[in-house]
N, C-alpha and C positions, 0 to 999 in steps of 0.2 A: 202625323204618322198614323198610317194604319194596322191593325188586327185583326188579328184573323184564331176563331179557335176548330180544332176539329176534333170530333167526337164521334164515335164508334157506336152503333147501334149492334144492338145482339137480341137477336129472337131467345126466348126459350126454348125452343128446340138446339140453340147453338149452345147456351149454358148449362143443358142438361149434355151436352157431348163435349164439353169442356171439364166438367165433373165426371163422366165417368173415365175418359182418358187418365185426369191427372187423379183417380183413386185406384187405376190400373195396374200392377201387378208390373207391366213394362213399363212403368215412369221409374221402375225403381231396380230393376235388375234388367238384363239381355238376355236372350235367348241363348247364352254361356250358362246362366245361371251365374254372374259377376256383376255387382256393383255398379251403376252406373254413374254416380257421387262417390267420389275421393276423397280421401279427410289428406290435408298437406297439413303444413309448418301454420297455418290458421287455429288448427283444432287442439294441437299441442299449446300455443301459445294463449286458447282461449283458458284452456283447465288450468295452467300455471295463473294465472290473473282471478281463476274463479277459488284457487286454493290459496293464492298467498295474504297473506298477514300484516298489513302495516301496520309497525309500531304504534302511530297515532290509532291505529284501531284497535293496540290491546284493549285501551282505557276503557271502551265501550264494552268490550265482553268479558261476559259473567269469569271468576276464577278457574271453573271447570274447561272452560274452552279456551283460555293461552296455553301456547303451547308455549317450551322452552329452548 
């Protein structure tokens, strides 16, 4: 069986216009002045998992931080 890999060559002049595009002002808004990234049902469902409390993890935290 054979293989095969392919690999991308990139000047430095192509990764300094790679950085400044994606540090650009328009990777992240439109010319609306609106968002170009959406937060959906991802972003809610990250915070509840980053806020919640399992039981088995009272044991580990200090008395001041269970909450009731």
């Amino acid at each position: 069986m054979d293989m095969a890999t392919v690999k991308g060559i990139y000047t430095d002049e192509a990764n300094a216009e790679l950085d400044r595009v994606m540090k650009s002002k328009f990777n992240f808004i439109t010319t609306a002045n609106k968002g170009i990234r959406t937060s959906g049902n991802e972003a809610i469902q990250s915070l509840y998992n980053l806020t919640l409390t399992v039981n088995e993890d009272e044991s580990k935290m200090t008395k001041s931080f269970v909450f009731a």
